[in-house]
C-alpha positions as a Markdown table, in Angstrom:
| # | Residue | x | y | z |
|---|---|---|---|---|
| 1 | Unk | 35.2 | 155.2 | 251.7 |
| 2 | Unk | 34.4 | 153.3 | 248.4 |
| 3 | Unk | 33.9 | 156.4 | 246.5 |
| 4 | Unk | 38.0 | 157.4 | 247.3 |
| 5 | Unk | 39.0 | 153.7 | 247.0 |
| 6 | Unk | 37.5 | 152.6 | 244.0 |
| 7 | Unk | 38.8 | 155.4 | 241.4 |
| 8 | Unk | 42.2 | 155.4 | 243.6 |
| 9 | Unk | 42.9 | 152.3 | 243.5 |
| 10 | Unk | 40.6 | 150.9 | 240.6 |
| 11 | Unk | 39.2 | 148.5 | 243.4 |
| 12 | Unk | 36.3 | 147.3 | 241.3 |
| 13 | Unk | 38.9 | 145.4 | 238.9 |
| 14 | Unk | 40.6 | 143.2 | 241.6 |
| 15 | Unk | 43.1 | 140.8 | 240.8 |
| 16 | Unk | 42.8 | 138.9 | 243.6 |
| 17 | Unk | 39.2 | 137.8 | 244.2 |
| 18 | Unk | 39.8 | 134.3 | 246.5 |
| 19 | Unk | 40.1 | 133.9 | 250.7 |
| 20 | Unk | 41.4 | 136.6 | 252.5 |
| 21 | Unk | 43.7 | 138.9 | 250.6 |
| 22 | Unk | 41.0 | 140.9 | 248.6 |
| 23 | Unk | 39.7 | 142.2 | 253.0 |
| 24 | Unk | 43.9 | 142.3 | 253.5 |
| 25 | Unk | 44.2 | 145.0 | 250.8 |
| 26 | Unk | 40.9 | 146.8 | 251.5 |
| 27 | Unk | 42.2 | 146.9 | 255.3 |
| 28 | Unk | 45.8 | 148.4 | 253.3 |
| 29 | Unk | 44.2 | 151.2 | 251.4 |
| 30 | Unk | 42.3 | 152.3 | 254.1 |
| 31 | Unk | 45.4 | 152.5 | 256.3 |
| 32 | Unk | 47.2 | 154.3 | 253.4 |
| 33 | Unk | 44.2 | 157.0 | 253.1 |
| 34 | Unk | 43.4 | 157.1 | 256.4 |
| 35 | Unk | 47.1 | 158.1 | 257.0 |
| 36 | Unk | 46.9 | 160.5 | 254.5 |
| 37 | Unk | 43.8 | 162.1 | 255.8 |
| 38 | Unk | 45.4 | 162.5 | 259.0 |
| 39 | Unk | 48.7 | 164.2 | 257.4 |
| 40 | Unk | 45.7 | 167.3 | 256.1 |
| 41 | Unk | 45.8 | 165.5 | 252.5 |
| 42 | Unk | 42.7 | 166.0 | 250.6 |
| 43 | Unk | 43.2 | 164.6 | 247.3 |
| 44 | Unk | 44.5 | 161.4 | 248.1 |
| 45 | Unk | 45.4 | 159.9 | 244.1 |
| 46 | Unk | 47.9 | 162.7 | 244.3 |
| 47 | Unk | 49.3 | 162.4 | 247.4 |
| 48 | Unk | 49.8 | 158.4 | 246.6 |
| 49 | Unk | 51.4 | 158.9 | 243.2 |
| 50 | Unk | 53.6 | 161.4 | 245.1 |
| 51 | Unk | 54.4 | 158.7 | 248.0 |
| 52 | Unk | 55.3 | 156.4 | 244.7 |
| 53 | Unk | 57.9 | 158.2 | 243.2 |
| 54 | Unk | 60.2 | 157.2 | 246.2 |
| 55 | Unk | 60.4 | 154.0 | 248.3 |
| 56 | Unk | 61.2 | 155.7 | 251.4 |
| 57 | Unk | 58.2 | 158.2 | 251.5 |
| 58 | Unk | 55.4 | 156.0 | 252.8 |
| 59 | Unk | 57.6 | 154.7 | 255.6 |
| 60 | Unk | 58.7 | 158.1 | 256.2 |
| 61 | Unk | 55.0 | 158.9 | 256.7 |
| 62 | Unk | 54.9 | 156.3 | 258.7 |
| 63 | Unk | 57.8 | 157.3 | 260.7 |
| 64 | Unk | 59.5 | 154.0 | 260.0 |
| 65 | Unk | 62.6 | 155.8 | 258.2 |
């Protein structure tokens, strides 16, 4: 998983490096790619800029909206 995460999400460069929110956001991505993966996405940096462009798509792919 570290080899999609870290050029996806440029995870080696973390802002937050204290407690618990740098496992919080690793437990996030993986949601986010493992949801992805599920959907028959392959390349997952494209599929997240595409979920970016519009508020509504991740919770759509959620099937929260």
């Amino acid at each position: 998983m570290h080899h999609v995460r870290d050029p996806t999400f440029d995870e080696d460069a973390p802002h937050i490096r204290t407690r618990h929110p740098p496992r919080v956001m690793t437990g996030l991505r993986n949601l986010a790619i493992g949801v992805h993966r599920q959907d028959g996405h392959t390349n997952i940096a494209a599929v997240l800029r595409h979920a970016a462009r519009n508020h509504l798509r991740p919770l759509t792919t959620l099937g929260l909206a």
